[in-house]
Each structure stands twice: as C-alpha cells, then as structure tokens.
Backbone as a chain_set.jsonl record, in Angstrom:
{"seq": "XXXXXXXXXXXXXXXXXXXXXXXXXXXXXXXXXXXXXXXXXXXXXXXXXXXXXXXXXXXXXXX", "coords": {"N": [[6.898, -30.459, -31.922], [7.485, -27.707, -29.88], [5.951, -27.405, -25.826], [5.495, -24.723, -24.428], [6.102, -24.369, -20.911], [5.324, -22.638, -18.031], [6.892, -20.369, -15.572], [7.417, -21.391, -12.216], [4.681, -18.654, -10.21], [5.095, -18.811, -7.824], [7.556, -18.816, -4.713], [10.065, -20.031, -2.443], [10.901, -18.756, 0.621], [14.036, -17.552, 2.667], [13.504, -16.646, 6.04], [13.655, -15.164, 9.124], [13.245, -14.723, 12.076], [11.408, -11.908, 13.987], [11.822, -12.202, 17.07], [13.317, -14.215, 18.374], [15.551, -14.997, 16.432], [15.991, -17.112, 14.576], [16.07, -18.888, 11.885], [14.078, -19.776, 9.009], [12.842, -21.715, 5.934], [10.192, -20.762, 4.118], [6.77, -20.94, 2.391], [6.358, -18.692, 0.399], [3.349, -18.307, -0.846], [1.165, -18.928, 1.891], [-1.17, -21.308, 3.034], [-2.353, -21.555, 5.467], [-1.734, -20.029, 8.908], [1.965, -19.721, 9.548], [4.248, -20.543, 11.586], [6.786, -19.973, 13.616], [9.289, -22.095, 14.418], [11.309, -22.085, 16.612], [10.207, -20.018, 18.968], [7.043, -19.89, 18.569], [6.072, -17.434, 17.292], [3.921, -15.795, 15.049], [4.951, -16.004, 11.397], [3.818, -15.536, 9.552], [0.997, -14.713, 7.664], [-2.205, -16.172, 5.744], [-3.433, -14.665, 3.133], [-5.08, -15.195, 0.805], [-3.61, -14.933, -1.671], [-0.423, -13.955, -1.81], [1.63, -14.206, 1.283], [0.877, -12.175, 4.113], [3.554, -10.929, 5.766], [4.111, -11.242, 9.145], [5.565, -11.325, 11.602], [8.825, -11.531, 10.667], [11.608, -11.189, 9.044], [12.5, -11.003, 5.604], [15.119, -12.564, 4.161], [15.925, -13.895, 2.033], [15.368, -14.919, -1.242], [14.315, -17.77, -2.167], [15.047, -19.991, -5.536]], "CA": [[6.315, -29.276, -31.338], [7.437, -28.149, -27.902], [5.367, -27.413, -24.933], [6.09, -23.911, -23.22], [5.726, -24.532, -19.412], [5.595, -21.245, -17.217], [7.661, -20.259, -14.243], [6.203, -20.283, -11.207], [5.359, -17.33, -9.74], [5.427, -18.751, -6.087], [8.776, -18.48, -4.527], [10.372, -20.07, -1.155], [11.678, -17.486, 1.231], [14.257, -18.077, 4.033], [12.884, -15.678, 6.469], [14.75, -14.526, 9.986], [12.214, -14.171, 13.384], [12.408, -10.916, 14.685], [11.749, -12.479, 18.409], [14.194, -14.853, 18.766], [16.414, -14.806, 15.438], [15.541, -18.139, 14.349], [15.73, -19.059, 10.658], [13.716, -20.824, 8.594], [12.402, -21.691, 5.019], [8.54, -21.36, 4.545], [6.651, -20.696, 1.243], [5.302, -17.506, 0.227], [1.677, -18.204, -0.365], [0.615, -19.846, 2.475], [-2.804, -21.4, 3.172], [-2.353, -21.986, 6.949], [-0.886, -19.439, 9.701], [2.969, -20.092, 9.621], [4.787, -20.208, 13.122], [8.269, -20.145, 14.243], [9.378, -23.998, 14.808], [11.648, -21.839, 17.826], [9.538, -19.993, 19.76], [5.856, -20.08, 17.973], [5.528, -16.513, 17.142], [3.383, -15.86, 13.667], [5.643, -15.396, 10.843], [3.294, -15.084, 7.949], [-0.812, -15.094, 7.558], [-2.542, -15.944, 4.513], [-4.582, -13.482, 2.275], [-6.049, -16.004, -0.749], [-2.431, -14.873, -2.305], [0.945, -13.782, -1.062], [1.129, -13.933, 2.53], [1.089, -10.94, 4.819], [4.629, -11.109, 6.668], [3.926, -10.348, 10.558], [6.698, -11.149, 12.505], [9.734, -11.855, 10.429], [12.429, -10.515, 7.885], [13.107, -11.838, 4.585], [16.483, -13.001, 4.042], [16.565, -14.242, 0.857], [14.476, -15.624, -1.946], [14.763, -19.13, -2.851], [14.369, -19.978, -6.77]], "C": [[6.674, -29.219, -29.856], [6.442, -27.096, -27.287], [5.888, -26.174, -24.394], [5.334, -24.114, -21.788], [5.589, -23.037, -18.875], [5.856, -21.671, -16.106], [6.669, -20.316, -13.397], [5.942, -19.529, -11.085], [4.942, -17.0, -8.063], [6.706, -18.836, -5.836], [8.71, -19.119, -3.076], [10.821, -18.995, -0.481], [12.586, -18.03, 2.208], [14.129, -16.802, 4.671], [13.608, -16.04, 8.839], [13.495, -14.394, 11.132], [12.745, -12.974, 13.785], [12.201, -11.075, 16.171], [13.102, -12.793, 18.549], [15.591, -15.349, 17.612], [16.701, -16.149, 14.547], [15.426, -18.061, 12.869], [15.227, -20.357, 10.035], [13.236, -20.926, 7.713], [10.847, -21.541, 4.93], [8.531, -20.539, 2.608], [5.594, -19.505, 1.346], [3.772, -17.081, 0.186], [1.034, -19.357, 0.755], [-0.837, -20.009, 2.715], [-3.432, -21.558, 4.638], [-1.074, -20.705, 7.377], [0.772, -19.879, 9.621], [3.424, -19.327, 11.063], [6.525, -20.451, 13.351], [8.272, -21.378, 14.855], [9.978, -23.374, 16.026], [10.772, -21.424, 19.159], [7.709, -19.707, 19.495], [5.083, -18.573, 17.811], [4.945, -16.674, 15.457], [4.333, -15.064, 12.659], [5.215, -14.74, 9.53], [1.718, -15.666, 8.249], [-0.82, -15.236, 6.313], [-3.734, -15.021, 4.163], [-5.056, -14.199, 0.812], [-4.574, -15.569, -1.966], [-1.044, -14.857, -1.426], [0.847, -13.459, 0.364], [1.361, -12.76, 3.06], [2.576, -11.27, 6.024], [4.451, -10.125, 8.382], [5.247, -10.031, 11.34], [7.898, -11.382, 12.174], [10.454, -11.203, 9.227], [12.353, -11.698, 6.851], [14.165, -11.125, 3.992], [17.129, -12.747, 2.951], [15.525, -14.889, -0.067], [15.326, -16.533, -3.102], [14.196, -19.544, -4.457], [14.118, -21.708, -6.875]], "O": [[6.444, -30.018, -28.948], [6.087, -26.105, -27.926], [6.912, -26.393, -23.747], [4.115, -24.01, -21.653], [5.897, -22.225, -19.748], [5.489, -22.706, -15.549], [5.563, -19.778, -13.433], [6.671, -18.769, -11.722], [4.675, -16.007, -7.385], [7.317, -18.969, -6.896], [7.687, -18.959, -2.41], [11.217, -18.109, -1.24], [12.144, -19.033, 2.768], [14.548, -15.815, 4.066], [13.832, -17.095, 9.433], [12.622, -13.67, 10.653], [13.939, -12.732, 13.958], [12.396, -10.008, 16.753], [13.975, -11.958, 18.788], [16.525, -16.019, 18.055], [17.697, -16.143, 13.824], [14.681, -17.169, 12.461], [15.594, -21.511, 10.255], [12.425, -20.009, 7.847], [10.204, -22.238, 5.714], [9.393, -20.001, 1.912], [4.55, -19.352, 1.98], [3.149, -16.169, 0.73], [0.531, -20.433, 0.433], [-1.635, -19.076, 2.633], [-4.625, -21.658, 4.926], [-0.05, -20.414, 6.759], [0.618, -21.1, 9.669], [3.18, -18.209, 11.515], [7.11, -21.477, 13.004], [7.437, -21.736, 15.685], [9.403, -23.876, 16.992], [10.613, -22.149, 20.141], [7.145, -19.246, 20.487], [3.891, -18.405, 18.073], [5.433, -17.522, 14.709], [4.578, -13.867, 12.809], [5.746, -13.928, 8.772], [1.369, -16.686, 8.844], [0.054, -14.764, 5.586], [-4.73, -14.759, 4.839], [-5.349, -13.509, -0.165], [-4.676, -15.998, -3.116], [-0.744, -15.656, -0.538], [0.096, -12.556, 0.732], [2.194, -12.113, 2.425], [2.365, -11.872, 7.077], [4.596, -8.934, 8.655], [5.794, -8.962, 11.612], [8.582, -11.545, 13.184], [9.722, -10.656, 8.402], [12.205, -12.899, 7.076], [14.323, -9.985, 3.554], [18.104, -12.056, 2.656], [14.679, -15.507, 0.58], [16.138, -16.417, -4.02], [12.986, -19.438, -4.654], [13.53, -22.189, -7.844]]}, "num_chains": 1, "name": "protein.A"}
C-alpha cells in the first residue's frame, strides 16, 4: 500500500529590494518581519499565512 504525501503549498521566493537592488532568498510564509541582509529595509510582514510583500519584487519562485 503506498502512502500519498502532499506538495507543499509553501514556496521559497528569490525576491529583489526595491531600495538598494539586493537579492535574496526568503520563504513565503514568514513568522517574523523579514529584512534586507543589505540595507535593512522590510521585505515581507507576516499575516498568520502568506506574507504581505512591502518593499521588494519577486523574481522568481523557488520549487
């Protein structure tokens, strides 16, 4: 008998600052403020799900 698993359905992002142009991976639902490792603007808040994107583009989504 096999086991179906399910996909996630969190996702990495690599995501672009729009300050200083700075890229960097972070994960979609976050549980903590996310900051730019360059210059420490907020790139993503959390909302108890998918985060709210403040200050940054997304790039690309990582599987």
């Amino acid at each position: 008998m096999k086991k179906i698993i399910e996909m996630p359905r969190s996702k990495f992002l690599r995501v672009m600052c729009k300050k200083c142009k700075h890229q960097q991976i972070v994960f979609d639902k976050p549980s903590t403020v996310v900051k730019c490792l360059n210059c420490g603007a907020i790139l993503l808040k959390p909302t108890g799900g998918k985060g709210e994107i403040v200050d940054a583009k997304v790039i690309k989504e990582l599987s």
